[in-house]
N, C-alpha and C positions, 0 to 999 in steps of 0.2 A: 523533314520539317518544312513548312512552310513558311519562309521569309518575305516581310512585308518591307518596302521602302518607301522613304519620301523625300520630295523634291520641295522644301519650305519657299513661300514666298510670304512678299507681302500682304496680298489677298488672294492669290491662290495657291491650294497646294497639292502637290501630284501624288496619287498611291501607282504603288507595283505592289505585284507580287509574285512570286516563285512557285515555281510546283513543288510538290512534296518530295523528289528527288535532288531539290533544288541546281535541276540543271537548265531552265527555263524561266524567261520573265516577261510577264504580262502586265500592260497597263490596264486600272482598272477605274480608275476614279480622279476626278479632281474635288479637293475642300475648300469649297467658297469660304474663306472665315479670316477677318482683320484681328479680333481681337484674339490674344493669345490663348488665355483658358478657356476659352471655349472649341478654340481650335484642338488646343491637349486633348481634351474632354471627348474632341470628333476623333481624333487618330488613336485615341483606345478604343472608342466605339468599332471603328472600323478591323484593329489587331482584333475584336472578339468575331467581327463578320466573318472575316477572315481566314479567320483560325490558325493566326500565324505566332509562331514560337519564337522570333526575333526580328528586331526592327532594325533598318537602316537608316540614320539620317545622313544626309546630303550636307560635307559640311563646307561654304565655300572660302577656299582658301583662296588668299591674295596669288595671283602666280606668282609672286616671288616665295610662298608656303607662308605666309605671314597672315595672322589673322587679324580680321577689321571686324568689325558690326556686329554684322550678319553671320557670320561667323561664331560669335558670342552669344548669339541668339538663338542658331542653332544646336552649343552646345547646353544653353538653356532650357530648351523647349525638351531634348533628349532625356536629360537628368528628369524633368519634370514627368515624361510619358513613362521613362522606368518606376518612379518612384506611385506613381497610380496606377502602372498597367501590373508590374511586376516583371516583365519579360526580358528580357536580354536586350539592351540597349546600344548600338554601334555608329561611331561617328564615321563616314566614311568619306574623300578626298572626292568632291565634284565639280573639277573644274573642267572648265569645256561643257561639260553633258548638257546643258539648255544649247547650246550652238549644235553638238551633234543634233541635238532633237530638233533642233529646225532644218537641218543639213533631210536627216530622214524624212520630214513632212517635205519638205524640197522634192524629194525626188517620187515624190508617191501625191504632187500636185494637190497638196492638203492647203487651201489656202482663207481667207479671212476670218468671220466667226469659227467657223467649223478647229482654224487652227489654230485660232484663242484658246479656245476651250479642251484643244488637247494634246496643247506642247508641252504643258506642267505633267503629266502622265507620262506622256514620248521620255521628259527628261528624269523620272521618279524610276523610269522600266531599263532607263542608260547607265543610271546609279547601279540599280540591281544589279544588272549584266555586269558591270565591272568590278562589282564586289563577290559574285557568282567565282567568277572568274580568279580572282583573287585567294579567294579560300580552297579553289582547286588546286592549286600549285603547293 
């Protein structure tokens, strides 16, 4: 099955997705989008491009695991894309993964616009992998 993830932001927000043996993750997209529903509205757009059978969202915990905000928003947004897409909905622990994803563009001299526009992806493909990873154990 193919697994999609995402890395919510406040105006942008990163897709991954998995190959069908879901032993791999690929960045594929970033969604320019502020306002919430219509953001929803793009992230099932994209689970039908896709053709992914379960979603990951990104959710960020306080390091101390204590949830703030954004967090809230992310478990918001999740409820909201299961309850229009139908699919299988997953909150998933990302913390660090924007700093890994810049740590990766670091070393592969990914640097100004170019890694504007695709740290949100680098860190939606670091969600995946670690959730990948996860359900293989």
């Amino acid at each position: 099955m193919i697994i999609m993830a995402v890395d919510l932001g406040l105006a942008r927000t990163g897709v991954a997705v998995s190959d069908e043996g879901e032993s791999f993750a690929f960045p594929r997209d970033v969604i320019y989008e502020r306002d919430e529903a219509v953001l929803i509205e793009k992230i099932c757009a994209a689970i039908k491009e896709y053709g992914a059978g379960r979603l990951v969202v990104g959710l960020p915990k306080n390091m101390d695991g204590s949830f703030g905000e954004r967090a809230e928003t992310s478990k918001r947004i999740a409820e909201s894309v299961f309850k229009a897409s139908g699919i299988e909905t997953v909150l998933f622990d990302e913390r660090c993964t924007t700093i890994t994803a810049h740590n990766y563009l670091n070393m592969n001299n990914v640097r100004g616009k170019k890694r504007k526009n695709t740290v949100d992806a680098v860190a939606a493909t670091v969600i995946l992998e670690d959730y990948l990873r996860s359900i293989r154990k």
